[in-house]
N, C-alpha and C positions, 0 to 999 in steps of 0.2 A: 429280403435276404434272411435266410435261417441262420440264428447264430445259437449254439451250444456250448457252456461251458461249465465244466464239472471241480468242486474242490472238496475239501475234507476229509483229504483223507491222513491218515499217519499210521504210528504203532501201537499196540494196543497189546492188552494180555488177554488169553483164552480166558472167557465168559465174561469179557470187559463188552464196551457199547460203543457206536461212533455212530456218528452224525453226515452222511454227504449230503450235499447240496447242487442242483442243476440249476444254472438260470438259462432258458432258452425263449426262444421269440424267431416269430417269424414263421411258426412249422404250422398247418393245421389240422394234424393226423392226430396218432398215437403220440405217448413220452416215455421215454422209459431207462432203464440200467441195463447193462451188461459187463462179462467183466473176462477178463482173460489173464493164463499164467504164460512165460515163457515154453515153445514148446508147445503147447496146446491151443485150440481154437475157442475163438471167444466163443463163451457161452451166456445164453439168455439166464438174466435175473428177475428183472418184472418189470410189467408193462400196464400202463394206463392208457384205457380205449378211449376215444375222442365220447364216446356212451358214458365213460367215471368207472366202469367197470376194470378192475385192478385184478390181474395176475402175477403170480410168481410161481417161480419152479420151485421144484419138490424139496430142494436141498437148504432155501431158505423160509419156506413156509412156517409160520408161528416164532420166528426170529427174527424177520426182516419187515418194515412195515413204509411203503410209501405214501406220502402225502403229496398236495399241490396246494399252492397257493396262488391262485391266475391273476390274482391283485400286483403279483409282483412278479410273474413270469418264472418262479420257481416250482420245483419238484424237489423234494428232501427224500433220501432213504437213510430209516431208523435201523440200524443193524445192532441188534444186543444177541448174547451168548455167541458172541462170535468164538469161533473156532480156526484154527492153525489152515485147515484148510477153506476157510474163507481169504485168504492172503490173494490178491490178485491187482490188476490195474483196474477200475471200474469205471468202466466209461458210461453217459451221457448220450442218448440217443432219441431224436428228435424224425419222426415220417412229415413228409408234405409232398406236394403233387395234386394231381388233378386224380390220381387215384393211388395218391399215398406214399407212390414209385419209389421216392426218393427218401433216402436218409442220412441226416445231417449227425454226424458225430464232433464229439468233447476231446480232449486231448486226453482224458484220463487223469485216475488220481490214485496214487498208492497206498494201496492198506496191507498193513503186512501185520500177522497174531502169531506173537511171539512172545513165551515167557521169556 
């Protein structure tokens, strides 16, 4: 059974820093974030390839920095100089399947940048 679960998230002031955390299990694909506002469709933040090979989109590159620790079935993303429009729900995303098919989502965590 793939279980994901995403926290860390809160309020935060532009150019301040947070901290999320994944602990997931069970998946044997990809892992990764994404995140969405009301209103708009979730959009891709970054992804860790079953290869260690780590992406992320354009709008958080050189700001956003994923790590994994497979000791503890976690995935952390480092977000600093956040910005107002980083404010979103970020969920937690987990691929598994015989060819990845499927993916297992977090309930989300709210980050809101706000002086």
């Amino acid at each position: 059974q793939v279980r994901v679960m995403e926290f860390g998230g809160g309020l935060v002031q532009p150019g301040g820093s947070l901290r999320l955390t994944c602990e997931a299990s069970g998946y044997d694909c990809g892992l990764g974030w994404y995140r969405q506002v009301p209103g708009k469709e979730r959009e891709f933040v970054s992804w860790i390839q079953t290869s260690g090979r780590i992406d992320y989109a354009d709008s958080v590159k050189g700001r956003f920095t994923v790590s994994q620790d497979k000791s503890k079935n976690t995935m952390y993303l480092e977000m600093n100089r956040l910005k107002i429009e980083d404010t979103a729900v970020y969920y937690c995303a987990a691929d598994w399947g015989r060819e990845c098919e499927q993916t297992a989502w977090g309930r989300g965590t709210q980050v809101t940048v706000s002086s």
